[in-house]
C-alpha positions as CSV (number, residue, x, y, z in Angstrom):
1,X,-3.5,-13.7,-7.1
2,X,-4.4,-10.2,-5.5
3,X,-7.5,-11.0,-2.3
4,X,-9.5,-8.2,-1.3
5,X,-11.9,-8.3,1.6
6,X,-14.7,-9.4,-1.1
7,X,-13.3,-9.3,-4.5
8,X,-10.9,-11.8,-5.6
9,X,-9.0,-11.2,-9.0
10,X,-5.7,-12.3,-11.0
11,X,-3.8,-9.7,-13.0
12,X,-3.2,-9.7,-16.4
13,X,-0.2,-7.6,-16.8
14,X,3.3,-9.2,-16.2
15,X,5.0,-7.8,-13.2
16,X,7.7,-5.1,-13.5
17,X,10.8,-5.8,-11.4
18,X,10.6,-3.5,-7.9
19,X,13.1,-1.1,-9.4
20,X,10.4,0.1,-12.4
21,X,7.5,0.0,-9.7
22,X,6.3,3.8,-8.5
23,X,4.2,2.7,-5.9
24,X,3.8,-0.3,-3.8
25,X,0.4,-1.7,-2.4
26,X,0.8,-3.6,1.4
27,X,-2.5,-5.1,2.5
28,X,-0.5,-5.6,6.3
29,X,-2.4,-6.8,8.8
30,X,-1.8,-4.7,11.8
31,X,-0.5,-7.3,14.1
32,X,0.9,-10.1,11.5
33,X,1.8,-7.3,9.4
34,X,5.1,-8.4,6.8
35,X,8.1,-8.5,8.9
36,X,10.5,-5.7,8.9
37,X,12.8,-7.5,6.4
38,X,9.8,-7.2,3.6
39,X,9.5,-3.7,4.1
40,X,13.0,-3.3,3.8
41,X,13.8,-5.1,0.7
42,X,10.8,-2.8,-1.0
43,X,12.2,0.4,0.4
44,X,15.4,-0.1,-0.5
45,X,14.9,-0.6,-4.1
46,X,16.5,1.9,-6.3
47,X,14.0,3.6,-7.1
48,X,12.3,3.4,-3.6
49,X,8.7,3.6,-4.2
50,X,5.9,5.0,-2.3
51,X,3.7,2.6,0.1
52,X,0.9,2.2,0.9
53,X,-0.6,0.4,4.2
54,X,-4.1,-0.5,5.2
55,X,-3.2,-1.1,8.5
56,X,-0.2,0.7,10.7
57,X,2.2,-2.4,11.3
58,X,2.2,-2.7,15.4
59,X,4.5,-5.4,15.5
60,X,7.4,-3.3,14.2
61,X,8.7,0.3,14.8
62,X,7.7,3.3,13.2
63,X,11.0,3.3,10.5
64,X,9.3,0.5,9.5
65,X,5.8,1.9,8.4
66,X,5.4,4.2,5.3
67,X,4.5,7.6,6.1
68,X,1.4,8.5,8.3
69,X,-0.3,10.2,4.9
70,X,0.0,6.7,3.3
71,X,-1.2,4.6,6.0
72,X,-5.7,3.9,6.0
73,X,-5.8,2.7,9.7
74,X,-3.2,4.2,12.0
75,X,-4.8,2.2,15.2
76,X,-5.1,-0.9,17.3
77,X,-8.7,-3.1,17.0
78,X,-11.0,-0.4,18.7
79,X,-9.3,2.5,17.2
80,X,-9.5,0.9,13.7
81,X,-12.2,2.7,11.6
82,X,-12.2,0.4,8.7
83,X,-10.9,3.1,5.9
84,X,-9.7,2.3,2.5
85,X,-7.6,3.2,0.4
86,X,-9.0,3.2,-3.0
87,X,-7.5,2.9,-6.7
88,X,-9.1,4.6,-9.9
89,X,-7.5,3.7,-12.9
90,X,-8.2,5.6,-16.3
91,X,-7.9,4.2,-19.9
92,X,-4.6,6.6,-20.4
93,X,-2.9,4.2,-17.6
94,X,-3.2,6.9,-14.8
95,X,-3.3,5.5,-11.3
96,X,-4.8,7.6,-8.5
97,X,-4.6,6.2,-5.1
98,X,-6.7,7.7,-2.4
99,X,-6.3,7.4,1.8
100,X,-10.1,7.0,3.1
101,X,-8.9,8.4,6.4
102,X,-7.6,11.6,5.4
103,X,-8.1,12.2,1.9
104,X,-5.0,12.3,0.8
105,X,-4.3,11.1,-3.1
106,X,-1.8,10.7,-5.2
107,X,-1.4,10.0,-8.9
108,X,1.1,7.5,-11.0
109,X,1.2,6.9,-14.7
110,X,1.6,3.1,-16.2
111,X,5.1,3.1,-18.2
């Protein structure tokens, strides 16, 4: 089961294993955030793929957050602006994922 902040769904597509995945979704929260090890095992698959972060991890370093481009909310409680990143799904199977923070978007096809 996937939880949003208010929607609450269950997929209906069988889950590819992490080596056939193009991009990776982490809802971390910024201070229990998935432990080093998590990130790890996702970024090390062969065919690495990109992710995405609501929140900046602060209780790891920085090799173990994605790239700042990826990454909604870069700061700690007061500095957190509540952005999104968003997902926009067409009927062809193309994916476009979207930082709230900076606009920055980037687009995946369904195999």
């Amino acid at each position: 089961m996937v939880r949003n902040h208010r929607v609450r769904f269950r997929p209906r597509i069988t889950p590819r294993p992490l080596d056939e995945e193009r991009s990776w979704f982490g809802r971390r929260a910024r201070a229990t955030a998935g432990a080093a090890e998590t990130f790890d095992i996702v970024t090390s698959a062969p065919t690495a793929p990109d992710l995405w972060q609501v929140h900046r991890s602060l209780d790891t370093d920085a090799a173990h957050n994605t790239e700042d481009d990826l990454i909604a909310n870069q700061g700690e409680a007061e500095a957190d602006e509540a952005h999104w990143v968003r997902a926009v799904v067409d009927a062809t199977g193309l994916v476009e994922l979207t930082n709230g923070r900076n606009g920055h978007a980037r687009t995946y096809q369904a195999r």
